[in-house]
C-alpha positions in Angstrom: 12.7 -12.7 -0.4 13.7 -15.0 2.6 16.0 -13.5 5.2 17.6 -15.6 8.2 16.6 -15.4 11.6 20.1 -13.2 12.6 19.3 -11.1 9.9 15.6 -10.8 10.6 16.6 -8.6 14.0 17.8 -6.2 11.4 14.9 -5.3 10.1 13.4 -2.2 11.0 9.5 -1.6 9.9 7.9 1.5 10.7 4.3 3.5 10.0 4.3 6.4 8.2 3.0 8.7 10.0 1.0 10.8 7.7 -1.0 8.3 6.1 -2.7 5.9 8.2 -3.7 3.8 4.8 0.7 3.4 4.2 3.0 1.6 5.6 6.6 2.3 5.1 9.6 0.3 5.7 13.4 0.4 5.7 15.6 -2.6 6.5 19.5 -2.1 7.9 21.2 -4.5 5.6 25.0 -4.1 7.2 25.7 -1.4 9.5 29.7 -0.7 11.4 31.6 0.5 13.9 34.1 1.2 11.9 35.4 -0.4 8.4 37.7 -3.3 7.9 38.8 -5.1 5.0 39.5 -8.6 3.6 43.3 -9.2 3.5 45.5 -12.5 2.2 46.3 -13.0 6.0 46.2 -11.6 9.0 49.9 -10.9 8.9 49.4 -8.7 5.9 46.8 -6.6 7.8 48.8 -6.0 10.5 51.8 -4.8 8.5 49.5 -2.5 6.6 48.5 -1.2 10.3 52.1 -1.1 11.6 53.2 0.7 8.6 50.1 3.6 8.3 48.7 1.9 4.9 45.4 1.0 7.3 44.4 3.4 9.7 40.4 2.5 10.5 39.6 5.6 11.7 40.5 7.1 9.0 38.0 4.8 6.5 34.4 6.5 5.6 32.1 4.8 2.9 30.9 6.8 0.4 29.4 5.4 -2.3 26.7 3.0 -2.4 25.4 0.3 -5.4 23.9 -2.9 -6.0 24.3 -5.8 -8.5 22.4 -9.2 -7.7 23.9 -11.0 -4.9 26.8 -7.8 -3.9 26.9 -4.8 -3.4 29.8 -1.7 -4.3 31.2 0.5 -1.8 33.5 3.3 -2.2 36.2 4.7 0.1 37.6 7.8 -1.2 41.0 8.5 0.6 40.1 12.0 2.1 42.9 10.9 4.8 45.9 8.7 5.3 45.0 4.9 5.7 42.8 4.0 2.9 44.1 0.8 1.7 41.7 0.5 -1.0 39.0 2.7 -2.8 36.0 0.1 -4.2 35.2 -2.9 -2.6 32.1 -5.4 -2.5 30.3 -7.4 0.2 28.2 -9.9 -0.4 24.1 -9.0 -0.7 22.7 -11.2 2.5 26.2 -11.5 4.2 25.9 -13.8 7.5 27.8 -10.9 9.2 25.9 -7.6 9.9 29.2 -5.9 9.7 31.2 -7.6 6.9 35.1 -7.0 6.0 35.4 -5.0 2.5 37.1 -6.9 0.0 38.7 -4.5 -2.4 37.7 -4.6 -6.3 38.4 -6.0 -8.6 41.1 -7.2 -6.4 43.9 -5.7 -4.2 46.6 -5.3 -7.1 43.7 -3.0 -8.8 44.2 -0.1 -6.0 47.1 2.4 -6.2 49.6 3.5 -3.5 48.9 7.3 -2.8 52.6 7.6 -1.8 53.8 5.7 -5.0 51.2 6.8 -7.7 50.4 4.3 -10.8 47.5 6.3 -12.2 46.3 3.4 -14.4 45.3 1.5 -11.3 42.3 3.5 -8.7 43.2 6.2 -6.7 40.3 7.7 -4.9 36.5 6.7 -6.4 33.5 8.7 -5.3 30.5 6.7 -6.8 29.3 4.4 -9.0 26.5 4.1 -11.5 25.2 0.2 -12.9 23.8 0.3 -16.0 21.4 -2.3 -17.9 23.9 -4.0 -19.5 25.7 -5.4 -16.6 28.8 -2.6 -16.4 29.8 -0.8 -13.4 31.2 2.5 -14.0 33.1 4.5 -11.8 34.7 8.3 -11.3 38.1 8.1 -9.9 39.0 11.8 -9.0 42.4 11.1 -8.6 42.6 13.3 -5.5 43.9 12.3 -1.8 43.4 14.4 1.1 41.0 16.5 -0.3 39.8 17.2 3.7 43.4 18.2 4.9 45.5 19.3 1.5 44.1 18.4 -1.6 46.5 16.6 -3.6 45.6 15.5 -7.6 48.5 13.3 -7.8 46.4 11.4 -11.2 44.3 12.8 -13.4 40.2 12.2 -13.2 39.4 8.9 -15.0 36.4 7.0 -16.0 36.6 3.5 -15.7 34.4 0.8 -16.7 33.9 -2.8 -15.8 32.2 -6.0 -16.9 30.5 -7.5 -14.0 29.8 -10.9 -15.9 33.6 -11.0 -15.3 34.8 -8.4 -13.5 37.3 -7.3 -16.4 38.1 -3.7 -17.1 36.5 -2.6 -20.3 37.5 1.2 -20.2 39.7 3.0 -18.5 39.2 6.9 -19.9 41.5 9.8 -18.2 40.2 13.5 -18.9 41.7 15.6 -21.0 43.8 18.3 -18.8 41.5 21.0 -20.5 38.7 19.8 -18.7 40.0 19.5 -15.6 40.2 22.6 -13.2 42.3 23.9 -10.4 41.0 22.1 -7.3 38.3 20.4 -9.5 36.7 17.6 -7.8 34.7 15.0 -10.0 33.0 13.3 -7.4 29.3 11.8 -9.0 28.4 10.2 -12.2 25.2 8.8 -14.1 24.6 6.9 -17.1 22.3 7.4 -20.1 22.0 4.2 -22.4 20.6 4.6 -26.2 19.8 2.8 -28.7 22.1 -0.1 -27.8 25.2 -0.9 -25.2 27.7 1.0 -27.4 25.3 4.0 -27.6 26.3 4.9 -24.1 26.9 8.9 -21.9 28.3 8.9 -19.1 27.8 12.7 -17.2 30.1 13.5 -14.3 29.6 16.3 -12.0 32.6 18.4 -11.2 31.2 19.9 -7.9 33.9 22.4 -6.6 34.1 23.5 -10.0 30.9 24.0 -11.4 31.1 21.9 -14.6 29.8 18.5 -16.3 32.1 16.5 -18.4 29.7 14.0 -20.8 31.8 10.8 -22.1 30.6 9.6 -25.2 31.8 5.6 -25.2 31.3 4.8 -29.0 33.4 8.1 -29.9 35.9 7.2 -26.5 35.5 11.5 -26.3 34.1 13.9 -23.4 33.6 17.6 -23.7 32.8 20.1 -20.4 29.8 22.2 -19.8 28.9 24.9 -18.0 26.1 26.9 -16.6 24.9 29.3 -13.7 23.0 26.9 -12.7 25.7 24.7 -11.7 26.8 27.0 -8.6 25.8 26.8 -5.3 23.7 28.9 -3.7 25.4 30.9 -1.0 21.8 30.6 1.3 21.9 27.0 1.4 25.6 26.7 1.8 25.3 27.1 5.5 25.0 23.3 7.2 23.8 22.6 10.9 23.9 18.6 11.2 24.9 16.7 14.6 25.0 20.2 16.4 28.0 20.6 14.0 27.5 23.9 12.2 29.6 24.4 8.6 29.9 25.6 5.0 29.8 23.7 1.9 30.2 25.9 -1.1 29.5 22.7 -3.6 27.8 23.1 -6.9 26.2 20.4 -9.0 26.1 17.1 -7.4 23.1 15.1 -7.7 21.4 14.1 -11.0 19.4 11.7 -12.4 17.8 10.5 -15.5 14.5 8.9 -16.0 14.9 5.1 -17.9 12.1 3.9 -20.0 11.7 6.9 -22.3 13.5 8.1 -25.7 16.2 10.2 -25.7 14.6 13.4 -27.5 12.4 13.1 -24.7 15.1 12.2 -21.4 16.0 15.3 -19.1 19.1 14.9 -16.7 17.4 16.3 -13.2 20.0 17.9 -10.9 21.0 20.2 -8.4 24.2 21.4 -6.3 24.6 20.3 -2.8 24.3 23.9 -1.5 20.7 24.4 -3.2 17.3 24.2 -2.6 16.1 24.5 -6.2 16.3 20.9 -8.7 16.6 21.5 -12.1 16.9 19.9 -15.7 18.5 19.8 -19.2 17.5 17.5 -22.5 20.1 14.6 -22.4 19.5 15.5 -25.8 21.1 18.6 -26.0 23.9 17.4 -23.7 25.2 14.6 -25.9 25.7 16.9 -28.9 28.9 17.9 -28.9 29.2 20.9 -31.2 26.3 22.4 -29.8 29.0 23.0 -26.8 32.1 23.6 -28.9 30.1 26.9 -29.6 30.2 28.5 -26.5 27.7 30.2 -27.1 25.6 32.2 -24.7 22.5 31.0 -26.5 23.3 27.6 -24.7 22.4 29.5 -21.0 18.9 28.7 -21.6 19.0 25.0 -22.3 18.9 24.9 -18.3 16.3 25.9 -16.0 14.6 25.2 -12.4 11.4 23.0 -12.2 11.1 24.2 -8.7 12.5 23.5 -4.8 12.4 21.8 -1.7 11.9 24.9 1.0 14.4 25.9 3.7 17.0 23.0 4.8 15.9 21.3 1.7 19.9 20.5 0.6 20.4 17.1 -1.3 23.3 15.6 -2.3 22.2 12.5 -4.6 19.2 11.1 -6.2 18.0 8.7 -8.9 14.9 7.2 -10.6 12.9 4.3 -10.7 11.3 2.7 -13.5 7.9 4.3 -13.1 9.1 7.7 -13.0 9.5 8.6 -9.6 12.5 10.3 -7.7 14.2 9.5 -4.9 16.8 12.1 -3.3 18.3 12.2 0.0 17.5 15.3 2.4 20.8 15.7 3.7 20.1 18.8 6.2 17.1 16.0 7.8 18.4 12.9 7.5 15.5 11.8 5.5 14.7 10.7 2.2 12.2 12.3 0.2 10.4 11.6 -3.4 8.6 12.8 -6.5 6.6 11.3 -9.2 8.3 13.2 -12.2 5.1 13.3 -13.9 3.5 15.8 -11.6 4.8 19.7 -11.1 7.7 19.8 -9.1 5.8 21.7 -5.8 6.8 21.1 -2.2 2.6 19.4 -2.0 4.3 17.2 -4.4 7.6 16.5 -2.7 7.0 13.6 0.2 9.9 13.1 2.9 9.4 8.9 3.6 11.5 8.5 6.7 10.0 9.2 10.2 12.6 10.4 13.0 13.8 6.8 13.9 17.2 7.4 13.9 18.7 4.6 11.5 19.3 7.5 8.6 22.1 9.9 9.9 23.4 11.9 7.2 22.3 9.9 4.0 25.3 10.3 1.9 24.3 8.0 -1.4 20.9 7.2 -2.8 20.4 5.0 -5.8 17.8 3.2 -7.3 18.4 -0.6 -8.3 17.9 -2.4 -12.2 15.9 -5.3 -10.7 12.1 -6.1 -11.2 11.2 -5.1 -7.9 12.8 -2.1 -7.2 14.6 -0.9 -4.3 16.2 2.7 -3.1 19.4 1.8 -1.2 21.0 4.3 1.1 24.4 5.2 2.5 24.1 6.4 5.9 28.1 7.5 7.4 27.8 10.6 9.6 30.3 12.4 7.0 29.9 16.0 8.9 31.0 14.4 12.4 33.6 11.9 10.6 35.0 16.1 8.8 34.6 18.1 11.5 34.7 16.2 15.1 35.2 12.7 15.8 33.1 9.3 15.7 33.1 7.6 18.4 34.1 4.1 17.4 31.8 2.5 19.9 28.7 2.9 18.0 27.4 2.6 15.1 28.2 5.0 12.4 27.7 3.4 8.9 25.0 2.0 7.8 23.2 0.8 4.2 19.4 0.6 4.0 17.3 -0.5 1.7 13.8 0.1 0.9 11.1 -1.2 -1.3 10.0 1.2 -3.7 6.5 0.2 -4.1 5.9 -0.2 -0.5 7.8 2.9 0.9 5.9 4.7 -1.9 2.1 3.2 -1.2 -0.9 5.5 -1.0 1.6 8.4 -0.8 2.0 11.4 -3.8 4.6 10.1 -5.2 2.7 6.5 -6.0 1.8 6.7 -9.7 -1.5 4.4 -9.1 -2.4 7.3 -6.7 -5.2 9.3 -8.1 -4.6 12.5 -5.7 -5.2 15.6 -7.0 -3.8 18.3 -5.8 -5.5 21.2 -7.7 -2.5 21.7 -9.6 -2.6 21.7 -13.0 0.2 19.0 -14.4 3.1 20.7 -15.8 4.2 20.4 -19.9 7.8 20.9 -20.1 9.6 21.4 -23.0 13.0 20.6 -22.4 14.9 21.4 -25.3 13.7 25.0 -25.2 13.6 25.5 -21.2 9.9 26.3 -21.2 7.9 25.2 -18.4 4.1 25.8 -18.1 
């Protein structure tokens, strides 16, 4: 991949500092101050300054994804001033520091003080599936920070990125919604063909999943014990800042590349240590939670955790089976090859102290050949709880190479280490592990 010579100054390559043999590297692909975005004119943005529609300071990306030649960034509206929600830049841009343009285009993105729920209130993140659709959780919610308002109701909504039309636009049934629920993460499970398609979305103040069928154009909620947070790992020192997230399930990820009686969705709440996993399987089949039944409680169980300040909030997979997921209490990145027992010997954090990742927000693995991890770095505790100082650099996205960030490390699948440990047989449908 050719870069050009601005861009080239960008690029940050460091050694990894456990394994002499491995080199690891991360690359700052844009990085800002502060956000802007792409308006008509500049008249138009100064209006929507003037009038409070714009307030920069008051703009965090969230959400991070990537499609050949772009990439999708979300701004939910936790304040005031968020003009618009989803936006893309171009992949490669000649400006380190590029203006969002909103998608699919402005007239797409709703007025929090005027609310048309069909268009996008306030998205979280994104998933890209195979077949070239970008899907999206809308939580309907503004000001969560200050005074949580669900002025619409949580939506799914789908789009064509060959043409950047909306296919599906799916609002959840009020049953499955919750007082002060926020849906803020989703992941997609393709079967046997495009139509054969699950969305999961994480409700993580809530404790619940909601699985969309789109062939059926249905969703049903789950629930489970595992889903809370841990009241240990709820206590957060980043930045010097010190607070407490209460937040359940949040990060999940499914492997690609295997059958569905044999895919497991792997997650874990933000407050948590543990990661843990449920047959995709069991989780499309509706009836099975129409039950209710308590027999369902053991469908879920812990594969094991990450040790003390081992919180993550997302994660995803690559082809070859190994994890990625941020280490939000380090501001690091760690991995797993899902093949091997899920021990802390097996766990690898890939970043070295260099400062680029501070507080990596969103993690997700690409759909290309070569696969990259890409990362959403935005000092979200700072931005919550103090104040960024606009004079530095507080957002950035980094990329990584999968294969070289992974070389001659435990989580490389052509690595023959052996760690004495004897491989794990799980058997998801039945929660045994052994």
């Amino acid at each position: 991949m050719k870069y050009s010579i601005f861009q080239n100054l960008f690029i940050y390559k460091y050694t990894n500092a456990q394994s002499s043999a491995s080199e690891s590297q991360l690359e700052i692909v844009n990085e800002w101050k502060y956000l802007d975005f792409v308006y008509p004119t500049f008249v138009d943005r100064q209006k929507a300054i003037q009038n409070g529609d714009f307030i920069p300071k008051n703009n965090v990306p969230l959400g991070i994804d990537y499609f050949p030649n772009r990439l999708f960034i979300t701004t939910p509206r936790w304040k005031n001033g968020v003009p618009a929600t989803l936006s893309t830049i171009s992949y490669l841009s000649k400006e380190i520091s590029p203006a969002l343009k909103p998608y699919p285009k402005w007239e797409d993105h709703g007025n929090p003080e005027n609310p048309d729920c069909s268009k996008l209130i306030s998205v979280y993140r994104t998933a890209i599936d195979k077949c070239h659709r970008l899907w999206l959780i809308d939580s309907g919610i503004v000001n969560a920070t200050i005074n949580l308002k669900q002025i619409c109701s949580p939506k799914i909504v789908v789009y064509d990125l060959s043409t950047d039309q909306l296919l599906v636009r799916y609002d959840f049934p009020k049953s499955q919604v919750k007082e002060d629920s926020l849906h803020s993460n989703i992941v997609v499970d393709i079967g046997k063909n495009c139509e054969d398609a699950h969305a999961i979305v994480s409700d993580v103040w809530r404790f619940g999943l909601v699985v969309y069928s789109l062939s059926k154009n249905r969703s049903w909620r789950i629930t489970n014990y595992n889903f809370f947070p841990n009241p240990v790992a709820s206590d957060f020192t980043i930045d010097g800042l010190n607070f407490q997230w209460l937040d359940g399930i949040f990060g999940m990820s499914i492997a690609p590349n295997q059958s569905r009686k044999d895919k497991a969705l792997y997650f874990h709440p933000m407050a948590s240590f543990k990661e843990f996993m449920v047959s995709m399987n069991l989780l499309i089949n509706e009836p099975l939670w129409q039950s209710n039944s308590q027999e369902n409680a053991k469908y879920f169980f812990s594969i094991g955790d990450r040790g003390f300040n081992g919180q993550s909030s997302t994660s995803g997979i690559s082809k070859t089976g190994v994890m990625f997921f941020t280490q939000v209490h380090q501001n690091n990145i760690g991995c797993w090859n899902t093949a091997r027992p899920y021990i802390r010997a097996n766990l690898k954090k890939l970043d070295q102290d260099n400062g680029l990742i501070q507080f990596p927000n969103d993690l997700k693995v690409d759909n290309e050949v070569n696969q990259n991890v890409w990362i959403m770095s935005n000092r979200l505790p700072v931005f919550l709880y103090s104040q960024l100082d606009f004079g530095e650099i507080n957002f950035r996205i980094l990329k990584a190479d999968i294969n070289k960030i992974i070389n001659n490390t435990v989580c490389d699948p052509m690595n023959t280490y052996n760690n004495g440990s004897k491989s794990a047989v799980v058997s998801i449908e039945e929660g045994q592990c052994y």
